[in-house]
NUMI-407699 format. One record per residue (C-alpha): chain; x, y, z; residue in one letter. Coordinates in nm, 4 decimals, always signed. Example, Ala and Ser with C-alpha at 12.3 -4.5 7.8 and 13.67 -1.06 7.14 Angstrom:
<pado "A",<+1.2300,-0.4500,+0.7800>,"A">;
<pado "A",<+1.3670,-0.1060,+0.7140>,"S">;
***
This chain:
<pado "A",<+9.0186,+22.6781,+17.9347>,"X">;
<pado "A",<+9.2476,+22.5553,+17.6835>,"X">;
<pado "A",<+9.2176,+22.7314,+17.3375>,"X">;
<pado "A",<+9.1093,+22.3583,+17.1858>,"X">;
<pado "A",<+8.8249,+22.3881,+17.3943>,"X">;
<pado "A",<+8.7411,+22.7259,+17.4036>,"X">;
<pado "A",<+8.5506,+22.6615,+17.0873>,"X">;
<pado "A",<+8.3127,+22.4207,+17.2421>,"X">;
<pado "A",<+8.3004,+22.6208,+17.5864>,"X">;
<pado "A",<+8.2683,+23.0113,+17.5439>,"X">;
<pado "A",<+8.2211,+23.1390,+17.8802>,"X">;
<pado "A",<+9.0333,+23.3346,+18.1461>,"X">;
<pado "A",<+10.5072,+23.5503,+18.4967>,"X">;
<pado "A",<+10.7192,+23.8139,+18.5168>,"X">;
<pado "A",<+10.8076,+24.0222,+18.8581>,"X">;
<pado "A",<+10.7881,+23.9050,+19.2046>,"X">;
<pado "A",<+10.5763,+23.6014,+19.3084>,"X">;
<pado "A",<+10.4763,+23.4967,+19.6461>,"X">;
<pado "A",<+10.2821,+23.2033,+19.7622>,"X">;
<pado "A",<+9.9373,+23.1862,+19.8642>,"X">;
<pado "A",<+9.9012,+23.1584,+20.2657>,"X">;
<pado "A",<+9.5086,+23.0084,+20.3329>,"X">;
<pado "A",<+9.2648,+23.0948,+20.0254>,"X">;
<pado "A",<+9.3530,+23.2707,+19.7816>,"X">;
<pado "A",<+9.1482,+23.5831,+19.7432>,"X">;
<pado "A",<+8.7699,+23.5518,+19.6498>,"X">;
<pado "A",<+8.7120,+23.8597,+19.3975>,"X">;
<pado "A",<+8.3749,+23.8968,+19.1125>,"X">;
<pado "A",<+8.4841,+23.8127,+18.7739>,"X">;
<pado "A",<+8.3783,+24.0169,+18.4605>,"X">;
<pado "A",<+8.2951,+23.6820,+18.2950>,"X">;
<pado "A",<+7.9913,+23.6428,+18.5357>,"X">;
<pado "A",<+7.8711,+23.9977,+18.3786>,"X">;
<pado "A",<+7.5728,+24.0281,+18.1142>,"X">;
<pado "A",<+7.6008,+24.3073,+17.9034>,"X">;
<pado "A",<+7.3533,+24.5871,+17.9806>,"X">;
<pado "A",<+7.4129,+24.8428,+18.2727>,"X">;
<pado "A",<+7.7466,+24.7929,+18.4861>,"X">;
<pado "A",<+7.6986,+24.6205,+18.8175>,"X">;
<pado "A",<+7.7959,+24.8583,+19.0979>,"X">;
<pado "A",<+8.0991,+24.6926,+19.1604>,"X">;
<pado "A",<+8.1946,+24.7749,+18.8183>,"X">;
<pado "A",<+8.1570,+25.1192,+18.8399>,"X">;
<pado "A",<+8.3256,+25.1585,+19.2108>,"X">;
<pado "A",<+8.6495,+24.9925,+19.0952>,"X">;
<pado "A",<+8.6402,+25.2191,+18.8042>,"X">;
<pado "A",<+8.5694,+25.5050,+19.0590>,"X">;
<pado "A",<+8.8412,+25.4070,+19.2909>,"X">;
<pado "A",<+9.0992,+25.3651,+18.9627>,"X">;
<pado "A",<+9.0350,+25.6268,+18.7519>,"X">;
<pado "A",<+9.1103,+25.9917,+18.8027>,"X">;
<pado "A",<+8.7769,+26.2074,+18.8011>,"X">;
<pado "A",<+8.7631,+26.3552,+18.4147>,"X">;
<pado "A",<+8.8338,+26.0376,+18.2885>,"X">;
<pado "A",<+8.5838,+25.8296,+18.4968>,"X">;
<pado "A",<+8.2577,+25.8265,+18.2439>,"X">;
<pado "A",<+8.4474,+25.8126,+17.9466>,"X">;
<pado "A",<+8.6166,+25.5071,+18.0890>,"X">;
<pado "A",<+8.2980,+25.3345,+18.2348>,"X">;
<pado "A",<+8.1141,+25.4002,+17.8493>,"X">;
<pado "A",<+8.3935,+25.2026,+17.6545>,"X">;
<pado "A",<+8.3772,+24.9470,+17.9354>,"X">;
<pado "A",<+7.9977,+24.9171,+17.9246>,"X">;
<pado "A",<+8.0265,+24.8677,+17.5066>,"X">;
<pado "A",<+8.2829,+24.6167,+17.5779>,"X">;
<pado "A",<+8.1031,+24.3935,+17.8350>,"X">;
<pado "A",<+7.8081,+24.3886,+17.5635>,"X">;
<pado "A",<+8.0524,+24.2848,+17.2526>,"X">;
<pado "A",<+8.1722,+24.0286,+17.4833>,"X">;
<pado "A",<+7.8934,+23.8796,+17.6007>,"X">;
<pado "A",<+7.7989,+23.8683,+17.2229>,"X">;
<pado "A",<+8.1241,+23.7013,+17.1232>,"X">;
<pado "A",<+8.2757,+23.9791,+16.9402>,"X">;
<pado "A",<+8.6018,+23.9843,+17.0986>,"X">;
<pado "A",<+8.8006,+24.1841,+16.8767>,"X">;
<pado "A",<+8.5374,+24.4586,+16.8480>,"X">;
<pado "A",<+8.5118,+24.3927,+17.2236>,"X">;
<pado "A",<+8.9192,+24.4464,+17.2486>,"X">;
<pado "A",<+8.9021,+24.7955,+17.0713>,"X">;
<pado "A",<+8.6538,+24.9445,+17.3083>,"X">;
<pado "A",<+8.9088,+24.8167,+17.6113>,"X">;
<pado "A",<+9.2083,+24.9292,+17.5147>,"X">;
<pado "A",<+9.0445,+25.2941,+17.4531>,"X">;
<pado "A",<+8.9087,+25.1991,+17.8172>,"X">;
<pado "A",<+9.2935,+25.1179,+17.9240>,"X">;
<pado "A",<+9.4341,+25.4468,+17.7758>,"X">;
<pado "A",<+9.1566,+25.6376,+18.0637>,"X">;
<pado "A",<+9.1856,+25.3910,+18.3401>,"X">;
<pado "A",<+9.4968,+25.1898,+18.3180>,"X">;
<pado "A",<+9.4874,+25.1064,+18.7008>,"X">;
<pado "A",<+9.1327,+24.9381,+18.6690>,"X">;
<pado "A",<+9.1732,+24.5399,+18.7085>,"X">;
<pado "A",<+8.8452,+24.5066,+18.5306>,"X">;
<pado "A",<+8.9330,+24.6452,+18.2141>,"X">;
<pado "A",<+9.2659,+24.4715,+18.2225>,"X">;
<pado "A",<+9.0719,+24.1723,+18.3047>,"X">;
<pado "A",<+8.8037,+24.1880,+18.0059>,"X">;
<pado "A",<+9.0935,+24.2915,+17.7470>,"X">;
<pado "A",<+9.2934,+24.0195,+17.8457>,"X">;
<pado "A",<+9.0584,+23.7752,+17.7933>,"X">;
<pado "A",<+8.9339,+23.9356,+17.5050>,"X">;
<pado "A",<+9.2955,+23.9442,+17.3257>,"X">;
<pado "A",<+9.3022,+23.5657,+17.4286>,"X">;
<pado "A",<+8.9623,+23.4790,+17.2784>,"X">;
<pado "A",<+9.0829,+23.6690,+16.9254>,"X">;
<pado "A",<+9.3842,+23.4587,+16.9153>,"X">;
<pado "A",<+9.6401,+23.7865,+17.0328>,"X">;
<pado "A",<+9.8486,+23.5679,+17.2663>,"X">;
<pado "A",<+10.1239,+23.8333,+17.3432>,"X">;
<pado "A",<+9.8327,+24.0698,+17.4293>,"X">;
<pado "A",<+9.6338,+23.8577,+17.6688>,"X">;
<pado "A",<+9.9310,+23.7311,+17.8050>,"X">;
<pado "A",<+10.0321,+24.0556,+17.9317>,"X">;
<pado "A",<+9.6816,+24.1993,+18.0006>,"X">;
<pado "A",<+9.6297,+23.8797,+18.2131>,"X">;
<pado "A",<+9.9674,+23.9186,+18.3898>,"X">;
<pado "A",<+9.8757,+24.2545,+18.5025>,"X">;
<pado "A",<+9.5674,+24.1872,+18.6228>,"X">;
<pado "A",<+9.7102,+23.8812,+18.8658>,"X">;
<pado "A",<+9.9363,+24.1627,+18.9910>,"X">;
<pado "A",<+9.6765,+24.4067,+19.0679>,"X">;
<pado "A",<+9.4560,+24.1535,+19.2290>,"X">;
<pado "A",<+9.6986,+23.8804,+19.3622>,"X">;
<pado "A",<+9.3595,+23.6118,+19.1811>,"X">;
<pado "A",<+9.4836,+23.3073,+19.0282>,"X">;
<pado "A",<+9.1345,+23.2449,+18.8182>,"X">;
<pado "A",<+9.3249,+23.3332,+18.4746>,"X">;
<pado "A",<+9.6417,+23.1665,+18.5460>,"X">;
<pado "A",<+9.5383,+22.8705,+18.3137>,"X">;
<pado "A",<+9.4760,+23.1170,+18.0361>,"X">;
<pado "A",<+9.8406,+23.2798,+18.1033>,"X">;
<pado "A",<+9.9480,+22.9225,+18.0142>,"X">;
<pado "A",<+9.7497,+22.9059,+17.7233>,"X">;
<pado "A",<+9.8892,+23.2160,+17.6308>,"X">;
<pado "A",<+10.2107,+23.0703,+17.6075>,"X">;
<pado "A",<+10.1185,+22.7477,+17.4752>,"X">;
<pado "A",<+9.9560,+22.9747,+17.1619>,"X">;
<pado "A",<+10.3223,+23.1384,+17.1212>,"X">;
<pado "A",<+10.4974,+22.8568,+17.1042>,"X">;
<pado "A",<+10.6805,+22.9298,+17.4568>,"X">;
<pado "A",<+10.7389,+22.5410,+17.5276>,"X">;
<pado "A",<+10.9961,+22.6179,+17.8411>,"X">;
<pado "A",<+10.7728,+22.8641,+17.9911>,"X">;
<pado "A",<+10.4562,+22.6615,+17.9894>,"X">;
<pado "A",<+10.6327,+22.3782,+18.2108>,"X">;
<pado "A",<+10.7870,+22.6404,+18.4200>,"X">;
<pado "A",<+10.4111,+22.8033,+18.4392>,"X">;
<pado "A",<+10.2739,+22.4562,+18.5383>,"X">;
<pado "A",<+10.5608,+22.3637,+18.7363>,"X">;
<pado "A",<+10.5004,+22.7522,+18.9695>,"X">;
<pado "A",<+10.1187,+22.6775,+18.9835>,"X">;
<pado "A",<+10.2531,+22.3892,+19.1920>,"X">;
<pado "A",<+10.3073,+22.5972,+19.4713>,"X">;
<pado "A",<+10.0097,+22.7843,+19.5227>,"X">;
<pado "A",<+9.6909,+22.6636,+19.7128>,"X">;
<pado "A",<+9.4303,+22.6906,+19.4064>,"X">;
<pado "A",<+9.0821,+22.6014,+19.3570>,"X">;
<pado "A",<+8.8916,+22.3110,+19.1889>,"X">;
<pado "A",<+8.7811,+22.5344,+18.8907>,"X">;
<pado "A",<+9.1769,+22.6885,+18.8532>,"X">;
<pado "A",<+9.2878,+22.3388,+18.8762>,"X">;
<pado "A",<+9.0656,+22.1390,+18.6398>,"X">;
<pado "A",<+9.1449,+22.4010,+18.4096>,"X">;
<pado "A",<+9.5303,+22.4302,+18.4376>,"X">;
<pado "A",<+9.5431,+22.0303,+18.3824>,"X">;
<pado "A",<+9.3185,+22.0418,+18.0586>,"X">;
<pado "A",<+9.5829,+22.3559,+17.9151>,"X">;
<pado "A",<+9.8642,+22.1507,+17.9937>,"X">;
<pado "A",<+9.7633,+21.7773,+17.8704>,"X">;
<pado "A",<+9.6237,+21.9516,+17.6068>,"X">;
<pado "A",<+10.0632,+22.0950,+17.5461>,"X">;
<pado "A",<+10.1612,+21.7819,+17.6441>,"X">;
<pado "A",<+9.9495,+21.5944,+17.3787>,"X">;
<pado "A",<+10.1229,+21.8893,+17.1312>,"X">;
<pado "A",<+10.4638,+21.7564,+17.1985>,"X">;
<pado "A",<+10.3166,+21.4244,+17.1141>,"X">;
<pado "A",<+10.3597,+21.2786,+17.5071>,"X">;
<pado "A",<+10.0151,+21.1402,+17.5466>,"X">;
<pado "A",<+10.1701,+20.9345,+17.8424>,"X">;
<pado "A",<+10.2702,+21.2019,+17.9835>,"X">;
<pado "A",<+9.9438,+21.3657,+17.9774>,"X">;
<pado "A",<+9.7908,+21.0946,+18.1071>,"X">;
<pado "A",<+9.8780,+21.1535,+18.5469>,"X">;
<pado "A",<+9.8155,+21.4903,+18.4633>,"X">;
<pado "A",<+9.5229,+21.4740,+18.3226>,"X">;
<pado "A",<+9.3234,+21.1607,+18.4576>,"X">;
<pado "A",<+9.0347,+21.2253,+18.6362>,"X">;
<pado "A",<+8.8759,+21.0913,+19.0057>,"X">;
<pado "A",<+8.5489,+20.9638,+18.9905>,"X">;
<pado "A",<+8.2871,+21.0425,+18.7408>,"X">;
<pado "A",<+8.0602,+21.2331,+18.9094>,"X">;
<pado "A",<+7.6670,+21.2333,+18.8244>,"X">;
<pado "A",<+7.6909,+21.6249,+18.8279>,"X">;
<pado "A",<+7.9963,+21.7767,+18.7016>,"X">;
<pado "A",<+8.1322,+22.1095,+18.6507>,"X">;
<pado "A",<+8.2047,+22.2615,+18.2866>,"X">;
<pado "A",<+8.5696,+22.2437,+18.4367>,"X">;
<pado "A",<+8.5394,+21.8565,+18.4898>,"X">;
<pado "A",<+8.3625,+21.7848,+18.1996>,"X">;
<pado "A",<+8.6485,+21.9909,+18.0073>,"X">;
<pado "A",<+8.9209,+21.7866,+18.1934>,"X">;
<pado "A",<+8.7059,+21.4404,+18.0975>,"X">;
<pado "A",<+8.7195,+21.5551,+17.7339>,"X">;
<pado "A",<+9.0937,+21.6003,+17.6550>,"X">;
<pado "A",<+9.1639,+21.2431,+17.9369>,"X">;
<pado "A",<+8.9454,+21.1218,+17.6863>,"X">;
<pado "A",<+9.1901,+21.2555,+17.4178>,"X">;
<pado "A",<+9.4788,+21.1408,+17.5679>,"X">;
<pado "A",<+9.3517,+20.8067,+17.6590>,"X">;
<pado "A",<+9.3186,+20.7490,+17.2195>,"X">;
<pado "A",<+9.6735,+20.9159,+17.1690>,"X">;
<pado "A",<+9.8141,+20.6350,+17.4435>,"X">;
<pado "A",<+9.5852,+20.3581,+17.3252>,"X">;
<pado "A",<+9.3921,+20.3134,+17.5930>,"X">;
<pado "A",<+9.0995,+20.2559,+17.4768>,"X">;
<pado "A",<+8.8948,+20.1402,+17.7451>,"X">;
<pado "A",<+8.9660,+20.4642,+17.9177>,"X">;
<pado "A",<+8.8775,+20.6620,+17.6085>,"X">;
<pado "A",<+8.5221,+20.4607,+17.5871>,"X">;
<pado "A",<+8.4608,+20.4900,+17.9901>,"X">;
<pado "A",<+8.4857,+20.8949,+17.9228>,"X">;
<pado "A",<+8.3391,+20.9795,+17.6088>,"X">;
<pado "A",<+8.0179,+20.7511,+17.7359>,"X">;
<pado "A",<+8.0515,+20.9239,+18.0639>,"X">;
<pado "A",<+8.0091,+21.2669,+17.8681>,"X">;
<pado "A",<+7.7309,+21.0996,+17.6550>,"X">;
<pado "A",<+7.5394,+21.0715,+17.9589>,"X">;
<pado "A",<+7.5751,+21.4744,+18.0093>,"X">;
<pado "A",<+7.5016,+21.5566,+17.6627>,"X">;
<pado "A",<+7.8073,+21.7662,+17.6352>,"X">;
<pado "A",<+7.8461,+21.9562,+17.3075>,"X">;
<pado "A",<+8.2013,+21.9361,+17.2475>,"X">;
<pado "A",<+8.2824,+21.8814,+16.8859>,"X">;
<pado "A",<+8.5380,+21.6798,+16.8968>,"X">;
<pado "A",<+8.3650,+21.4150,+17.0745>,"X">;
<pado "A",<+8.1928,+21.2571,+16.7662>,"X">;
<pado "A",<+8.5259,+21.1884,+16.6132>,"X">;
<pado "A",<+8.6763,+20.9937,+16.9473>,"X">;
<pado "A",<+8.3487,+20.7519,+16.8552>,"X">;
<pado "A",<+8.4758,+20.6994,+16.5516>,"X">;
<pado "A",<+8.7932,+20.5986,+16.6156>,"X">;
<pado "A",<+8.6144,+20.3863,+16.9310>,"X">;
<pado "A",<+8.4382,+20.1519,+16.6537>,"X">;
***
């Protein structure tokens, strides 16, 4: 998700690179994870990571962590994984959480590279739309479209993709090419039920549809997310300018 619409939705280059052959691989996510008691398959990757001594030390920061998260106190959240990193460097998870938790506090550079390791680890695409966030946040305007440009050639999901196209309209409308944005960005067909990912993707179309004055398209979305009830802020002001 895009850091625009992060607010409204709180919940995710360098080396060798290979493309996908068949599905990418399927792995848990940290994000699904209340805070609370670590899920078994928390504590086995930490287990499997971690030398011995270090293992309970590690798997207490990481347990504080998941609980700041889930709370929304990513920088507190941030401290408790980078204590975590220091015991268990090897662990995806923790590079996972403190990448996403450097993102959510606004430390590009950090998630960036938290994020980066973690996609090597694990060979999972699910935070590659963060990555280009990331960049987008540090002003990295040739490595965003080279970012975008890569994703290109990997076999990705719905969720990876709707996201990816919201982060880079969303860069796009930045540079202040809304028509740009626009094949990028435009969605299929409404759908009665859509995914957070879709209904982020019909809010920045919607976006993009004001910037290139079209504002039939704008109207067709922003009524189309009416009729979900979405909360994203910016919403109220596209009805303005629809009057």
């Amino acid at each position: 998700m895009s850091r625009d619409d992060d607010k409204q939705h709180k919940s995710n280059r360098s080396g060798n690179r290979r493309q996908h052959q068949g599905k990418p691989p399927q792995r848990k996510t940290i994000t699904s994870v209340k805070g609370g008691q670590l899920p078994k398959w928390v504590r086995d990757e930490i287990i499997r990571s971690t030398p011995k001594d270090r293992r309970e030390p590690a798997l207490s920061h990481l347990s504080k962590a998941m609980e700041l998260f889930a709370d929304e106190r990513y920088p507190a959240a941030a401290a408790e994984l980078r204590s975590a990193k220091k015991l268990s460097p090897r662990s995806a998870t923790v590079r996972e959480l403190l990448g996403l938790s450097a993102y959510r506090s606004g430390q590009w550079e950090e998630g960036l590279r938290e994020l980066r390791t973690f996609r090597r680890l694990t060979g999972d695409l699910i935070h590659y739309p963060v990555e280009m966030d990331c960049l987008r946040g540090l002003g990295r305007t040739e490595d965003v479209i080279k970012a975008w440009e890569r994703l290109q050639g990997y076999e990705i999901s719905a969720t990876i993709n709707h996201e990816a196209r919201v982060v880079y309209a969303s860069f796009l409308l930045d540079q202040g090419r809304p028509r740009d944005a626009w094949p990028v960005i435009k969605p299929g067909r409404l759908v009665a039920s859509p995914t957070q990912g879709e209904l982020r993707r019909w809010y920045v179309a919607a976006r993009v549809a004001m910037e290139a004055g079209d504002k039939d398209a704008a109207r067709r979305l922003v009524a189309a997310l009416d009729e979900q009830d979405t909360d994203f802020e910016g919403v109220e002001e596209l009805r303005k300018q629809l009057i």
